[in-house]
C-alpha positions in Angstrom: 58.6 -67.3 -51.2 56.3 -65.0 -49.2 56.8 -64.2 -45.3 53.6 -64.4 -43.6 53.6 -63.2 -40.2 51.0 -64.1 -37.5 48.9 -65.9 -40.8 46.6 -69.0 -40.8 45.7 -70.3 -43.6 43.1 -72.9 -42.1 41.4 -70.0 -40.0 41.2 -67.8 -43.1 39.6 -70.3 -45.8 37.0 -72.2 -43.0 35.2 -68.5 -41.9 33.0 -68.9 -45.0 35.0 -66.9 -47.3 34.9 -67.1 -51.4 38.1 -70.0 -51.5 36.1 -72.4 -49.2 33.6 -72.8 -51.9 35.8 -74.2 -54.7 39.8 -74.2 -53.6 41.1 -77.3 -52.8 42.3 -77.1 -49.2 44.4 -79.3 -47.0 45.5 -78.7 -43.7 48.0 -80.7 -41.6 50.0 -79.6 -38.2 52.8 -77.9 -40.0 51.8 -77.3 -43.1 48.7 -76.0 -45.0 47.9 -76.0 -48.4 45.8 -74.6 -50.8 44.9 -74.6 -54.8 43.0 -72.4 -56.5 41.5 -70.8 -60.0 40.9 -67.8 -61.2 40.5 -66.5 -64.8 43.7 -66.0 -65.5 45.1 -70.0 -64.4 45.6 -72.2 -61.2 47.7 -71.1 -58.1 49.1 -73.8 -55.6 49.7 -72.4 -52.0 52.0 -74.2 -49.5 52.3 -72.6 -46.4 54.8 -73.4 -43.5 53.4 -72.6 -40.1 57.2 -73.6 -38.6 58.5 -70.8 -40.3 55.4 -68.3 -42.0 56.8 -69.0 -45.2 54.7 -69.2 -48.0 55.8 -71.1 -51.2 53.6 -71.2 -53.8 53.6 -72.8 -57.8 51.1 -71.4 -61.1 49.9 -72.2 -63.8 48.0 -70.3 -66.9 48.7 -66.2 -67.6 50.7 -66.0 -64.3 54.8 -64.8 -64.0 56.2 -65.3 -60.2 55.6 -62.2 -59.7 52.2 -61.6 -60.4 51.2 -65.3 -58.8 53.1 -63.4 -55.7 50.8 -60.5 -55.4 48.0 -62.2 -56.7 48.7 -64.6 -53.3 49.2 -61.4 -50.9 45.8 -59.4 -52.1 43.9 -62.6 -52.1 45.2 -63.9 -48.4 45.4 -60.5 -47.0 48.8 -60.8 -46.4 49.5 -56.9 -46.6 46.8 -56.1 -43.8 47.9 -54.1 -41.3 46.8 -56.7 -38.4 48.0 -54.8 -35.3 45.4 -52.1 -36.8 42.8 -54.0 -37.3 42.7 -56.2 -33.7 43.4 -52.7 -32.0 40.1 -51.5 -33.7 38.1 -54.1 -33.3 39.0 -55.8 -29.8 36.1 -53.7 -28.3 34.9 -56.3 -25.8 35.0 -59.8 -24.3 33.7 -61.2 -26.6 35.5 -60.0 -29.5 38.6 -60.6 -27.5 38.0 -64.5 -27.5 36.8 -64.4 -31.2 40.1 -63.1 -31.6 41.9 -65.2 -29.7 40.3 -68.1 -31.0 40.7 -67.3 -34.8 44.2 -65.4 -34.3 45.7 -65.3 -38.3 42.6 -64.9 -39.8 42.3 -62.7 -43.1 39.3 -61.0 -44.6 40.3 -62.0 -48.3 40.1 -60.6 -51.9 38.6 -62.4 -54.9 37.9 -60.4 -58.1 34.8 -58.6 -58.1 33.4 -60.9 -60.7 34.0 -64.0 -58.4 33.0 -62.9 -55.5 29.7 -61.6 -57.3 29.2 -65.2 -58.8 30.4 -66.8 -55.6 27.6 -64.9 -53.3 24.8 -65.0 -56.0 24.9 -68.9 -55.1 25.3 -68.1 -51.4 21.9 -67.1 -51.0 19.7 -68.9 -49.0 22.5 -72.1 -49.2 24.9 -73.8 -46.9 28.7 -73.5 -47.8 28.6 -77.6 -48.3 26.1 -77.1 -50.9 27.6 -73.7 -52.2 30.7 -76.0 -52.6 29.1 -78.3 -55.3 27.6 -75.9 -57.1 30.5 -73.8 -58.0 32.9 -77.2 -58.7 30.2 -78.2 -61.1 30.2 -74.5 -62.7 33.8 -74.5 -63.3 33.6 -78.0 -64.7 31.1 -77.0 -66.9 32.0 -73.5 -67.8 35.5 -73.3 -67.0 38.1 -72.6 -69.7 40.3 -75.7 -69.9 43.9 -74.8 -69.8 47.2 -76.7 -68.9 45.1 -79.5 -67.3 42.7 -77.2 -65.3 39.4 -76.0 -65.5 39.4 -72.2 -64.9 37.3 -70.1 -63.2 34.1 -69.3 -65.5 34.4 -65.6 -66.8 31.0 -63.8 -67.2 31.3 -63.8 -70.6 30.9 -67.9 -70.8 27.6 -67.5 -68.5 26.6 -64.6 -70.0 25.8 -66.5 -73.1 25.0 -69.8 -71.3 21.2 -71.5 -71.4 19.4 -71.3 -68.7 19.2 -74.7 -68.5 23.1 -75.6 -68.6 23.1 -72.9 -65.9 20.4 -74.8 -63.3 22.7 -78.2 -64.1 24.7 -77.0 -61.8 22.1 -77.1 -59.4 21.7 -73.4 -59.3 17.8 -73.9 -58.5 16.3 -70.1 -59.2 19.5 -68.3 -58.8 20.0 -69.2 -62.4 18.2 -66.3 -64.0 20.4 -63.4 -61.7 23.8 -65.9 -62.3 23.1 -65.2 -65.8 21.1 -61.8 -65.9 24.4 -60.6 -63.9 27.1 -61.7 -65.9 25.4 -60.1 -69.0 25.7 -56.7 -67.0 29.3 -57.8 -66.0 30.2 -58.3 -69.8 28.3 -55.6 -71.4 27.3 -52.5 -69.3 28.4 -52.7 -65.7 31.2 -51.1 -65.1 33.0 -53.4 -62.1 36.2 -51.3 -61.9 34.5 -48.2 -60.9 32.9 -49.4 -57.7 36.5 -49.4 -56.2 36.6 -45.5 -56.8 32.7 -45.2 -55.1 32.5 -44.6 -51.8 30.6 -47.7 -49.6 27.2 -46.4 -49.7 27.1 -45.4 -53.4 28.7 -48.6 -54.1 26.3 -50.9 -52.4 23.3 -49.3 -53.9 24.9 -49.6 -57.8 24.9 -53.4 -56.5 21.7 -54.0 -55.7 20.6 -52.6 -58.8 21.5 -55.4 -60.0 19.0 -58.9 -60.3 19.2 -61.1 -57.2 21.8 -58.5 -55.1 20.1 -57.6 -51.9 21.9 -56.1 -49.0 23.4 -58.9 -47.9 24.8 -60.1 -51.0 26.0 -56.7 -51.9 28.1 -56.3 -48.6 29.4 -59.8 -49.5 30.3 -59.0 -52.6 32.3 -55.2 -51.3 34.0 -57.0 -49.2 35.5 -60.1 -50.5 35.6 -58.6 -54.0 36.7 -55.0 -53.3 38.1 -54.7 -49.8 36.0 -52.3 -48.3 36.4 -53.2 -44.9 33.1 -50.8 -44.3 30.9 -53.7 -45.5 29.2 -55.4 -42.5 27.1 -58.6 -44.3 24.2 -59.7 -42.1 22.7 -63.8 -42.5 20.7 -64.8 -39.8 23.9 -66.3 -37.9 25.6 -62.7 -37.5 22.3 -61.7 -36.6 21.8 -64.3 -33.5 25.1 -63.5 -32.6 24.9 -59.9 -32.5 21.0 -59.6 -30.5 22.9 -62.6 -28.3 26.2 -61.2 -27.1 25.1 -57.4 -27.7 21.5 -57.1 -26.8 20.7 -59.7 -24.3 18.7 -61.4 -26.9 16.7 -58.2 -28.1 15.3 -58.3 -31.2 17.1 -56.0 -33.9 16.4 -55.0 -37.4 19.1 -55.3 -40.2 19.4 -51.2 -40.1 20.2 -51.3 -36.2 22.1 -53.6 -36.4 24.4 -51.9 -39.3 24.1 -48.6 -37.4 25.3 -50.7 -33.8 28.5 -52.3 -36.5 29.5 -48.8 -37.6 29.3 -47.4 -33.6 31.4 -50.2 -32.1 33.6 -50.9 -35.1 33.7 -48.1 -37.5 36.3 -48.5 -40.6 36.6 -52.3 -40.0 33.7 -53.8 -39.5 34.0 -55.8 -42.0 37.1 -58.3 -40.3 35.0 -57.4 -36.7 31.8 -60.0 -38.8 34.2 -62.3 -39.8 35.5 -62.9 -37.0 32.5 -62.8 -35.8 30.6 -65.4 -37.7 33.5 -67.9 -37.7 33.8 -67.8 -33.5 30.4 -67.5 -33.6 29.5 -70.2 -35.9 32.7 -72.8 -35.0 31.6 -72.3 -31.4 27.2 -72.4 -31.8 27.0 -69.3 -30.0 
């Protein structure tokens, strides 16, 4: 069992966030579940909002002890909360984004799935981002125990093109697999973690298909760098709305304006952000 204090499940999974575009989710007024893959085997999540217990089953290349803290880096469970709402409450309007999405975690995928996860993001809806990746799993997914896992770089490294667009990747198909070549043979994933933000965003984008956006996707949700401030059109409304009156802003000002008001955690001031913002059509 895990304590999870001051934790939603629900919150965390519906702001947009890698696990809402292939876990299987289910949310009732006590308790919440979740299942989900990742290389290594299948982790079932049962969480008890009556008493912020967390109990949790595996599958795969998983002891307790490492499904455990696989559970508490991937939910956030170890964030220092009262840290982060004392940095970014800066306003009104973060107060009732707060408010209104109390529990929710930034959370922590494996650099590799949250690069494969945001490659199909682009220029997609999280519906359709949802089918894609079930079908890539399916399809390129090691079968083990009864479950397909999650499909390791090295499987769509040395995938056709055409097994890739199956999926209904459309032209993303050529950076999915152009990607997970440099995944498997010369990027070095681990070492972004020891980069500072900038240097580490810019050894993403040198990479096919990984603009800004996807890149501060990607160092957020895959590395933790709570620095990263990802800008879609929807954060962008939001912030010209509630920020500048309505003002026009580039991507640059409005990174600049993120660091300014929120500094070291920008990164859980856009998600709350985009899930107040987008749950409420600001």
């Amino acid at each position: 069992m895990i304590h999870a204090e001051n934790f939603s499940l629900k919150h965390t999974i519906d702001g947009g966030q890698p696990l809402a575009f292939y876990a299987d989710m289910e949310f009732e007024k006590v308790f919440e579940g979740l299942g989900y893959v990742t290389e290594r085997g299948k982790i079932d999540v049962s969480y008890s909002k009556r008493n912020n217990i967390i109990e949790f089953g595996f599958t795969g290349d998983y002891s307790s002890k490492s499904a455990s803290e696989d559970i508490v880096k991937r939910l956030g469970i170890d964030h220092d909360m009262k840290s982060v709402y004392s940095n970014i409450n800066t306003d009104g309007f973060m107060a009732k984004a707060i408010s209104g999405c109390y529990g929710m975690r930034v959370t922590k995928s494996s650099p590799w799935e949250a690069t494969l996860c945001f490659l199909i993001s682009q220029f997609n809806n999280i519906k359709r981002i949802r089918h894609i990746m079930l079908r890539m799993i399916e399809k390129f997914g090691e079968e083990r125990e009864g479950s397909r896992l999650f499909p390791s770089s090295g499987a769509l490294a040395s995938a056709d093109l055409a097994d890739i667009r199956k999926c209904g990747t459309g032209f993303r198909d050529k950076y999915i697999k152009s990607v997970a070549a440099e995944f498997e043979n010369n990027f070095d994933a681990e070492r972004l973690y020891r980069l500072k933000y900038e240097v580490a965003k810019d050894k993403l984008m040198e990479l096919d298909g990984i603009g800004d956006k996807v890149a501060d996707c990607i160092l957020l949700f895959g590395y933790g760098k709570f620095e990263s401030f990802p800008i879609d059109v929807w954060i962008k409304r939001v912030i010209e709305k509630e920020y500048f009156k309505g003002k026009k802003k580039s991507i640059r000002q409005i990174h600049e304006f993120s660091i300014e008001k929120w500094g070291r955690y920008r990164g859980y001031a856009q998600q709350y952000i985009y899930e107040f913002g987008r749950r409420n059509k600001v």
